[in-house]
Biopython code that builds the backbone (N, CA, C, O; Angstrom):
import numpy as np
from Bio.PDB.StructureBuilder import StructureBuilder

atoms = [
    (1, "UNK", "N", (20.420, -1.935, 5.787)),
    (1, "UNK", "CA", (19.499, -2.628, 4.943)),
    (1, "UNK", "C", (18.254, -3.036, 5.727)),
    (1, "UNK", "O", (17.137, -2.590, 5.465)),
    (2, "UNK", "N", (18.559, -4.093, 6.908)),
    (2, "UNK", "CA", (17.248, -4.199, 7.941)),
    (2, "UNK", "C", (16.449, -3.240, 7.877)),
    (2, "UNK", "O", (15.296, -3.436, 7.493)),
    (3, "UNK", "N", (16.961, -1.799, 8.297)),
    (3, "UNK", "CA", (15.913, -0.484, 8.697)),
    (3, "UNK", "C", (15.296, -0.819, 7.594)),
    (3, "UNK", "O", (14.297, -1.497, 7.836)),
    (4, "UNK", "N", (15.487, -0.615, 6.433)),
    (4, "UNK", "CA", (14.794, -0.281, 5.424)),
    (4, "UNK", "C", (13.385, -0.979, 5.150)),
    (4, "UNK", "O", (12.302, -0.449, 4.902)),
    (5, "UNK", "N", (13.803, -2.634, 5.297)),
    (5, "UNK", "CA", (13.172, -3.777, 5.130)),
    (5, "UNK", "C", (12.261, -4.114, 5.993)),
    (5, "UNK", "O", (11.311, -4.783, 5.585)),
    (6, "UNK", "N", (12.347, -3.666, 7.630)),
    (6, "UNK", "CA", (11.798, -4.263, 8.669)),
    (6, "UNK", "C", (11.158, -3.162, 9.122)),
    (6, "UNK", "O", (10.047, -3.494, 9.535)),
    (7, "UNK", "N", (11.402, -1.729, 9.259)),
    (7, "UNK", "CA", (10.747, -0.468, 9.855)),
    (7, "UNK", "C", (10.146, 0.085, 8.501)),
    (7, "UNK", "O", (10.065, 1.289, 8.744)),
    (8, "UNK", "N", (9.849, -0.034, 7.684)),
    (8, "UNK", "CA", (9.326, 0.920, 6.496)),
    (8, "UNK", "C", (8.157, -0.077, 6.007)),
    (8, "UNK", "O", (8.383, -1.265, 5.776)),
    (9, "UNK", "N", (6.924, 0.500, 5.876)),
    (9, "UNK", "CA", (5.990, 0.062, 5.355)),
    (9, "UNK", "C", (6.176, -0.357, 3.764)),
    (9, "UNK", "O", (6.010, -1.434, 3.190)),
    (10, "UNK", "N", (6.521, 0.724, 3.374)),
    (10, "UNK", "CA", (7.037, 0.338, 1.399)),
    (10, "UNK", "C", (8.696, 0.601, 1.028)),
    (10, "UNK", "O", (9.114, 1.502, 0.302)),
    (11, "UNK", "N", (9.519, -0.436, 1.726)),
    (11, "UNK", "CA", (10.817, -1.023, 1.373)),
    (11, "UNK", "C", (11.327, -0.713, 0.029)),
    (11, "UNK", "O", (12.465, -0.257, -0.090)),
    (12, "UNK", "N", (10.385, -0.978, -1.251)),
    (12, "UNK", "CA", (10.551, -1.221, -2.400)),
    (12, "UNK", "C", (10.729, 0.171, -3.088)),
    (12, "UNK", "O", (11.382, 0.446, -4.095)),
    (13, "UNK", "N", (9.649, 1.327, -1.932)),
    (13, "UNK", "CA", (9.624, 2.513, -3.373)),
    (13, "UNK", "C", (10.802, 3.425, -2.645)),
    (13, "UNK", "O", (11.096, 4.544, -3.063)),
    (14, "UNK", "N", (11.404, 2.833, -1.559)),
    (14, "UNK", "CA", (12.755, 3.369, -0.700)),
    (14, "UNK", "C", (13.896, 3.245, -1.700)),
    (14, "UNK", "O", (14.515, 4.162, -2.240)),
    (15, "UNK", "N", (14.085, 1.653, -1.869)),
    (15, "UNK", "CA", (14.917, 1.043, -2.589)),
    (15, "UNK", "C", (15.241, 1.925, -3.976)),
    (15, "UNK", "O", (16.229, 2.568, -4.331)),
    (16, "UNK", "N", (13.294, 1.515, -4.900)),
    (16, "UNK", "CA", (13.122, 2.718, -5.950)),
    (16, "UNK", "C", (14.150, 4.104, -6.075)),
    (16, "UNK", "O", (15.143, 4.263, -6.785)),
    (17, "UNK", "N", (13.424, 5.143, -4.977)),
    (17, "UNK", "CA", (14.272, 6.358, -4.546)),
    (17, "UNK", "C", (15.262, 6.333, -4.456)),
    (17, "UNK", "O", (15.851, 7.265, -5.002)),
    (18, "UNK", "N", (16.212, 5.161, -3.642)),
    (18, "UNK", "CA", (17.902, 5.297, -3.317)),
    (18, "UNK", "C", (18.788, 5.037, -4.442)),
    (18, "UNK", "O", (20.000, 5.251, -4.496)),
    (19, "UNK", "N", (17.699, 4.340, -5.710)),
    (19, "UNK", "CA", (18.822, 4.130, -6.718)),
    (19, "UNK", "C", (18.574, 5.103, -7.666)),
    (19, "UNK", "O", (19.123, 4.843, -8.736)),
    (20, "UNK", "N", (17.971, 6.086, -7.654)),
    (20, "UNK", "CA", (18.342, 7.213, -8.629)),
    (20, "UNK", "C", (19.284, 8.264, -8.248)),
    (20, "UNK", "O", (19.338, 9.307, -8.899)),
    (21, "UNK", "N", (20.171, 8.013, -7.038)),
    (21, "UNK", "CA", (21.242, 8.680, -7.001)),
    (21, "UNK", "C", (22.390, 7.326, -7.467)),
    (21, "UNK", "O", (22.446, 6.097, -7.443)),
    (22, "UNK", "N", (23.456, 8.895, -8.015)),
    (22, "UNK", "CA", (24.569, 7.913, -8.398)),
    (22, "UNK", "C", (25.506, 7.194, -7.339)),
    (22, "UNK", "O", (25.961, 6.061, -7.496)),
    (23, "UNK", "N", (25.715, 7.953, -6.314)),
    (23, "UNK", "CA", (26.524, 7.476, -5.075)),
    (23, "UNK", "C", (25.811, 6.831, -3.743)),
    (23, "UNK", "O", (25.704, 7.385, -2.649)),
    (24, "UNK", "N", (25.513, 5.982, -3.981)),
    (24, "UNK", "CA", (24.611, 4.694, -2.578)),
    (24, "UNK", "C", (25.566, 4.166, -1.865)),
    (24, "UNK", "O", (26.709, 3.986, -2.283)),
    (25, "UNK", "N", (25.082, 3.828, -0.517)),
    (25, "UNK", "CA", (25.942, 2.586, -0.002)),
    (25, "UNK", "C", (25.134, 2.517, 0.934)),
    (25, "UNK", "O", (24.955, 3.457, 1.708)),
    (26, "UNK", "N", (24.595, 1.534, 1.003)),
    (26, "UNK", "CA", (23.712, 0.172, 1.823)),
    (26, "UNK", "C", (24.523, -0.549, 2.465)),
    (26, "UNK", "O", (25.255, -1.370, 1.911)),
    (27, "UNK", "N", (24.492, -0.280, 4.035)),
    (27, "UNK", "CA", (25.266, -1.326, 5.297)),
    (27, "UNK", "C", (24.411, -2.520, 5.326)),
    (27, "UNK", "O", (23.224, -2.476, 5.002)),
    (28, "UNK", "N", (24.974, -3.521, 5.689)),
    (28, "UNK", "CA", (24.087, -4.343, 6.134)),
    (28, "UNK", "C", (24.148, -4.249, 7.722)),
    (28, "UNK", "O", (25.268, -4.458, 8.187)),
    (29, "UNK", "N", (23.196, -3.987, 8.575)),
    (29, "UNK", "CA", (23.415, -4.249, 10.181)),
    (29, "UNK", "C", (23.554, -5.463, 10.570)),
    (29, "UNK", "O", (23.502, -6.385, 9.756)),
    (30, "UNK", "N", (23.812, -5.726, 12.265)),
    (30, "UNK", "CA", (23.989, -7.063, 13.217)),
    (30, "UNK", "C", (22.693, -7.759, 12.206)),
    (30, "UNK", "O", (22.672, -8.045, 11.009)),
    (31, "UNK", "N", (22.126, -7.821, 12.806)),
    (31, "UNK", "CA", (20.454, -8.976, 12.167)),
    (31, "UNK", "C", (20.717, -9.398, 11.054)),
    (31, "UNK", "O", (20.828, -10.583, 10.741)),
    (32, "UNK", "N", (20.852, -8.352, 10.286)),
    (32, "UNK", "CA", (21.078, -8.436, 8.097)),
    (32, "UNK", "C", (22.347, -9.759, 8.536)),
    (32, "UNK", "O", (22.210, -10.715, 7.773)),
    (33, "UNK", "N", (23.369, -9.949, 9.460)),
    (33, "UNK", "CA", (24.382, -10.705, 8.890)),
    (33, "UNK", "C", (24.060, -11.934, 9.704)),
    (33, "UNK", "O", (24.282, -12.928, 9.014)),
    (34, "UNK", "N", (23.530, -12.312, 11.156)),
    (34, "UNK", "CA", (22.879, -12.757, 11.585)),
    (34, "UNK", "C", (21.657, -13.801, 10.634)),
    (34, "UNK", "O", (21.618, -15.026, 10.744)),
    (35, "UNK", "N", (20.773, -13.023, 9.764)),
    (35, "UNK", "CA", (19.875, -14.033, 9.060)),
    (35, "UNK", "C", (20.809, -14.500, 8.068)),
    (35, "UNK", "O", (20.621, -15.663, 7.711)),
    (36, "UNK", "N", (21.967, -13.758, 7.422)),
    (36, "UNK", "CA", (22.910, -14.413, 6.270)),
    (36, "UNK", "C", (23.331, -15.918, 6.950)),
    (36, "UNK", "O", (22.836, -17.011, 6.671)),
    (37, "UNK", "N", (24.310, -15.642, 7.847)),
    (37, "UNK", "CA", (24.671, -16.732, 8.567)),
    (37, "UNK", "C", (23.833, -18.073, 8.918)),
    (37, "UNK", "O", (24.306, -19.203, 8.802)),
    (38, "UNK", "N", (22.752, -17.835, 9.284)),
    (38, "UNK", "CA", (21.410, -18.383, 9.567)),
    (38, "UNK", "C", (20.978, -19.463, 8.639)),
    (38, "UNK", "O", (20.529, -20.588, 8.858)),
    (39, "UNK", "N", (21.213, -18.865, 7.629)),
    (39, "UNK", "CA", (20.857, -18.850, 6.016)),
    (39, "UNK", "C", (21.258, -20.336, 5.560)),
    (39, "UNK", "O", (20.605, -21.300, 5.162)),
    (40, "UNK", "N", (22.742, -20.073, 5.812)),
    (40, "UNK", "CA", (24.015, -20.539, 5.848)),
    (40, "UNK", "C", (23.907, -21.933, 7.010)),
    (40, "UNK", "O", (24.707, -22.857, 6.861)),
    (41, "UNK", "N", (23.145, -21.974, 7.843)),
    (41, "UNK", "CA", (22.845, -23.378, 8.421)),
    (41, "UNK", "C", (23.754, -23.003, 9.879)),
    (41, "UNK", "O", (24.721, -23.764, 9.925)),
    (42, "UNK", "N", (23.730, -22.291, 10.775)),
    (42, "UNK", "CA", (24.261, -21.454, 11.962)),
    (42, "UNK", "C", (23.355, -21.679, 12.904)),
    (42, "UNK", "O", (22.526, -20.840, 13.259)),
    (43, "UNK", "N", (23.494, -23.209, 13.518)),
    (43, "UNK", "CA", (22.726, -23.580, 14.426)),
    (43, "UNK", "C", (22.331, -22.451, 15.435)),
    (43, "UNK", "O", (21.140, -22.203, 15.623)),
    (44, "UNK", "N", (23.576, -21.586, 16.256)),
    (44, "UNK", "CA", (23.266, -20.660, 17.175)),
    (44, "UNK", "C", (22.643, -19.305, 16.548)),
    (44, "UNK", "O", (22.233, -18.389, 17.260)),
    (45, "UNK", "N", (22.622, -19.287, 15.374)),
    (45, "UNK", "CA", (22.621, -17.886, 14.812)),
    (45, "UNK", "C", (20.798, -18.352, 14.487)),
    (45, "UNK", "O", (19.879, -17.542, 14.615)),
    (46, "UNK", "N", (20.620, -19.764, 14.073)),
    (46, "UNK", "CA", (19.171, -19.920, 13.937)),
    (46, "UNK", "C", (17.976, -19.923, 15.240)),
    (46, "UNK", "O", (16.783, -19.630, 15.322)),
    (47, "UNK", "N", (19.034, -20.430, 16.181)),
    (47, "UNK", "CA", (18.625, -20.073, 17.533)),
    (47, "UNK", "C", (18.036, -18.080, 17.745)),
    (47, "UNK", "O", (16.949, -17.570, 18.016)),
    (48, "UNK", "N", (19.085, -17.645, 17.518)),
    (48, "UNK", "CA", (18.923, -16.514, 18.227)),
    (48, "UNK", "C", (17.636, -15.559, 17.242)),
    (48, "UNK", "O", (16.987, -14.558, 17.546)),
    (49, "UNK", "N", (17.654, -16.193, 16.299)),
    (49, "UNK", "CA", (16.258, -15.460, 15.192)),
    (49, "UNK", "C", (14.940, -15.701, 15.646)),
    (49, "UNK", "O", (13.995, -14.912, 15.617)),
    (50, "UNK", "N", (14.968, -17.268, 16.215)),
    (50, "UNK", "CA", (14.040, -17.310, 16.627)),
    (50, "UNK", "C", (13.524, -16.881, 18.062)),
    (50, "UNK", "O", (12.451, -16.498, 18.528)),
    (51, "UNK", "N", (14.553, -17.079, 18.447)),
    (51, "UNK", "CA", (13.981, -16.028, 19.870)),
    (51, "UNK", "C", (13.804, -14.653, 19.551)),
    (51, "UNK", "O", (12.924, -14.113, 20.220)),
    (52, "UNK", "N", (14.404, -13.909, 18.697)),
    (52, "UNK", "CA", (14.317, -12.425, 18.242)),
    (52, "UNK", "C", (12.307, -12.577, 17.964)),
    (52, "UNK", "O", (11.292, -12.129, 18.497)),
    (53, "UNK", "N", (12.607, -13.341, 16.998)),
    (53, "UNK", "CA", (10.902, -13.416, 16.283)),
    (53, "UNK", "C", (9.867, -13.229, 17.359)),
    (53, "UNK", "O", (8.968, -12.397, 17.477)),
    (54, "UNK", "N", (10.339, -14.483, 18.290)),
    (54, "UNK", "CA", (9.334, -15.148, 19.530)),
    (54, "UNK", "C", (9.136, -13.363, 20.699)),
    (54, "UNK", "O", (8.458, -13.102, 21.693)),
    (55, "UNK", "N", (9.746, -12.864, 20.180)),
    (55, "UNK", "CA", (10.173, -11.839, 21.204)),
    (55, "UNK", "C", (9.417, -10.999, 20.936)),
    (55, "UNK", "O", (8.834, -10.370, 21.820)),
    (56, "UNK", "N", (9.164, -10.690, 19.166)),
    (56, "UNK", "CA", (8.769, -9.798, 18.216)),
    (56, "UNK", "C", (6.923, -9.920, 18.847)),
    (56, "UNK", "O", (6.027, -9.161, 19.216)),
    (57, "UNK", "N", (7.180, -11.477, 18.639)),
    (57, "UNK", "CA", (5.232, -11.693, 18.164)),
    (57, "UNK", "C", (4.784, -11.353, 19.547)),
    (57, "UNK", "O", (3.954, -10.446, 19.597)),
    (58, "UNK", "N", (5.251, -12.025, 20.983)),
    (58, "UNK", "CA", (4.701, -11.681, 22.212)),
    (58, "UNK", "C", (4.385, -10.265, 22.749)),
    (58, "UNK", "O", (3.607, -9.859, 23.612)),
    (59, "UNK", "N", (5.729, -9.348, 21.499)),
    (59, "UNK", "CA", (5.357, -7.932, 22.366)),
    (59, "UNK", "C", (4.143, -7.666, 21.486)),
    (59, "UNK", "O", (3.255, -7.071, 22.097)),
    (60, "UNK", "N", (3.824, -7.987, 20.029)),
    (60, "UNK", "CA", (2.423, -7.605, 19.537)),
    (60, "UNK", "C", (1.479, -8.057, 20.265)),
    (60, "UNK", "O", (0.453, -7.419, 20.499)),
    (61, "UNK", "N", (1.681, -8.999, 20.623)),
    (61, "UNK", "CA", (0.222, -9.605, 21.383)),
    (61, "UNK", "C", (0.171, -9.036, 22.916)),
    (61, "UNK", "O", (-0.565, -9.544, 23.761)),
    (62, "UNK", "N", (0.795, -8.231, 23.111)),
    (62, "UNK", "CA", (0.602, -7.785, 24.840)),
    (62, "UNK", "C", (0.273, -6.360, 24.245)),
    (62, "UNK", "O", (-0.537, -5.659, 24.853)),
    (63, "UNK", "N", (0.883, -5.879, 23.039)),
    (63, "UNK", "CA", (0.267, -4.352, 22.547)),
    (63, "UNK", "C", (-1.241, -4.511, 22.843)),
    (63, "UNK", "O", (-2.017, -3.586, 22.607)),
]
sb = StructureBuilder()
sb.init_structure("model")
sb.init_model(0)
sb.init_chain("A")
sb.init_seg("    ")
for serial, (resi, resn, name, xyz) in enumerate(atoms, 1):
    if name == "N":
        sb.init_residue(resn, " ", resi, " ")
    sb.init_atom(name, np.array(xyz, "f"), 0.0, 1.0, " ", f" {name:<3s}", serial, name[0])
structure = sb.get_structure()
C-alpha cells in the first residue's frame, strides 16, 4: 500500500486501475503498520515516524 501512496505521483488513478480487476490484494508494508500503530497512540512507533520524516526532509535539503 505505502509504494503506492508514497512513490507514485497519482496514487488515486493507481488505486482507479487496480480496482477494475476482479482479483486484488493490497499488502500493507513495515511503515503502512507502523503509522497504524502510531495512529493508535504508540509512543515508540510515534518516535520512529518522526525520525523516518526528519530523515526524509534532511536528505531533500542536501539534494
Amino acid at each position: 500500500m505505502g509504494d503506492i501512496f508514497h512513490r507514485e505521483p497519482h496514487p488515486d488513478l493507481i488505486i482507479k486501475e487496480l480496482m477494475k480487476h476482479k482479483d486484488i490484494d493490497i499488502q500493507c508494508g513495515n511503515l503502512d503498520i507502523v503509522w497504524m500503530r502510531a495512529a493508535l497512540g504508540s509512543m515508540p512507533l510515534i518516535a520512529t515516524l518522526i525520525r523516518v520524516a526528519a530523515s526524509c526532509i534532511c536528505t531533500k535539503l542536501n539534494a
